[in-house]
DOLOLO-213038 format. One record per residue (C-alpha): residue number from 0; residue in one letter; x, y, z. Coordinates in steps of 0.2 Angstrom, whole numbers, plus 5000, padded with zeros to 4 digits. Each point is the difference from the previous one (the first is absolute). Layout:
residues N
<NUM A <X Y Z>>
...
END
This chain:
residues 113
<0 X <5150 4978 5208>>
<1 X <4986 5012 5003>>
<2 X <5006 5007 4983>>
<3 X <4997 4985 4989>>
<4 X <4984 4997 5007>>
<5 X <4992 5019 4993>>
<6 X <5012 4997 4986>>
<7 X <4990 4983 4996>>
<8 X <4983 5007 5004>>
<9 X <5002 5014 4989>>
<10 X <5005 4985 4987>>
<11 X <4984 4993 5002>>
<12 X <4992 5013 5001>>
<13 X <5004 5007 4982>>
<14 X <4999 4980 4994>>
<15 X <4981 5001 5004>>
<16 X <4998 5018 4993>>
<17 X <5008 4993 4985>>
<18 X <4989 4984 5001>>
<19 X <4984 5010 5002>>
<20 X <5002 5012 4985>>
<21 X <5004 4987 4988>>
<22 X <4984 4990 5006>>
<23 X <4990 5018 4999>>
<24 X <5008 5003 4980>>
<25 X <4997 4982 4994>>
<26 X <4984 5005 4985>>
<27 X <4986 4991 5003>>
<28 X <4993 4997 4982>>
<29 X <4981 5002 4994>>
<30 X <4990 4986 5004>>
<31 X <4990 5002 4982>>
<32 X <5011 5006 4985>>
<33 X <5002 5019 4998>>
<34 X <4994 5010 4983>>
<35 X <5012 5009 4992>>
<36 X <4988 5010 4993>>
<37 X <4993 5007 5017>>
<38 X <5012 4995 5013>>
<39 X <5007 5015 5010>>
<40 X <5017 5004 5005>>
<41 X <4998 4994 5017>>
<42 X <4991 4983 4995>>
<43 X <5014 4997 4986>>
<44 X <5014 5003 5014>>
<45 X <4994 4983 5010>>
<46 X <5003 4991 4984>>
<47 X <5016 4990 5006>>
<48 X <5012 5006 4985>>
<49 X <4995 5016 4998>>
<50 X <5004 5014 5012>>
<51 X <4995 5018 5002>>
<52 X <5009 5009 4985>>
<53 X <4995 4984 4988>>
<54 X <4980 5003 5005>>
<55 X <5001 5018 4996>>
<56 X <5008 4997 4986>>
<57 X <4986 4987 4993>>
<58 X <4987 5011 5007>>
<59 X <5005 5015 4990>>
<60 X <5005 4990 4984>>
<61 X <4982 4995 5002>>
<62 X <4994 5017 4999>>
<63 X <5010 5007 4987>>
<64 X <5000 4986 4990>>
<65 X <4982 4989 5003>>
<66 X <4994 4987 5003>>
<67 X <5013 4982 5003>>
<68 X <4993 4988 4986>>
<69 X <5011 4986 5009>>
<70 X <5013 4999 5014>>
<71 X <5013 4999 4989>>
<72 X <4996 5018 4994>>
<73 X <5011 5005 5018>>
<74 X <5016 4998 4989>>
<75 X <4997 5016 4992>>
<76 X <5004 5008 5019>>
<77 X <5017 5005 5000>>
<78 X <5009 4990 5016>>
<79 X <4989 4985 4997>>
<80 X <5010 4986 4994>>
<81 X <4994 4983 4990>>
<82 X <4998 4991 5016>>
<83 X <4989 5012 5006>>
<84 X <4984 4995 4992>>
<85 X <5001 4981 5006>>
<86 X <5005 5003 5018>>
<87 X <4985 5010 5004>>
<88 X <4987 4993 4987>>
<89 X <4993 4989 5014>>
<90 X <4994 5017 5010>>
<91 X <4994 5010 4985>>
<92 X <4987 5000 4985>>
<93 X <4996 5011 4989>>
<94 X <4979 5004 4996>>
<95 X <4995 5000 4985>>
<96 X <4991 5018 4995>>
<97 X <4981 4997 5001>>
<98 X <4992 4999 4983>>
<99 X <4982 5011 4993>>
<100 X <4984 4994 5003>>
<101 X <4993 4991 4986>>
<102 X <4986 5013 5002>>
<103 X <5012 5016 5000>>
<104 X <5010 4993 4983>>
<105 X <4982 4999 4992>>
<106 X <4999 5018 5005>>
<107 X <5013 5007 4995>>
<108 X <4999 4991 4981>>
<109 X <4985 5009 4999>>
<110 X <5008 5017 5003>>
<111 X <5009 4996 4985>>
<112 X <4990 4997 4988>>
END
C-alpha cells in the first residue's frame, strides 16, 4: 500500500513537470509583426513556426544575400518549405529600404555632370 502511494506521487509529480515545461515552451508570438530585414535570431525564434535553426538560418541568408524584398523571398532558405511563408506571414514584414533625399539626388546629379 505504502508502495503505491510514492509510486502515484512520483506519477504526479512527473505529470506536473511534464505539464509545466510544456506551458514554459509554448512561443509567445510578436505582438507587432517582425521585419525580416532587421529581426534577430532571438526575435525570429518567437515566431510560432519558426525555431532556432530556421532563424539562424534566415538571419544569415540575410547577410549574405541582402535585404528580403517580400516574405516570400524565405523559400530561397534551404529547410523552408511552401507553407512556410503563409503560416508565419501574420508575425512578419519586410521594410522597405529607405529612399534618398530629394536634396541628396540633386547632389549627386551634379557631381555628374
Amino acid at each position: 500500500m505504502k508502495l503505491s502511494l510514492h509510486a502515484g506521487a512520483v506519477l504526479l509529480l512527473c505529470c506536473a513537470l511534464l505539464a509545466a515545461r510544456v506551458a514554459i515552451s509554448k512561443k509567445i508570438p510578436p505582438s507587432v509583426p517582425l521585419d525580416l530585414n532587421t529581426a534577430t535570431a532571438a526575435q525570429l525564434a518567437q515566431v510560432p513556426g519558426i525555431g532556432a535553426a530556421t532563424a539562424k538560418a534566415i538571419v544569415q541568408f540575410r547577410k549574405k544575400s541582402g535585404r528580403f524584398e517580400r516574405v516570400e523571398d524565405l523559400l530561397a532558405i534551404r529547410g523552408i518549405s511552401a507553407r512556410k511563408p503563409e503560416q508565419i506571414r501574420p508575425y512578419v514584414t519586410v521594410s522597405r529600404p529607405s529612399s534618398k533625399r530629394q536634396s541628396e539626388t540633386a547632389d549627386d546629379d551634379k557631381h555628374l555632370s
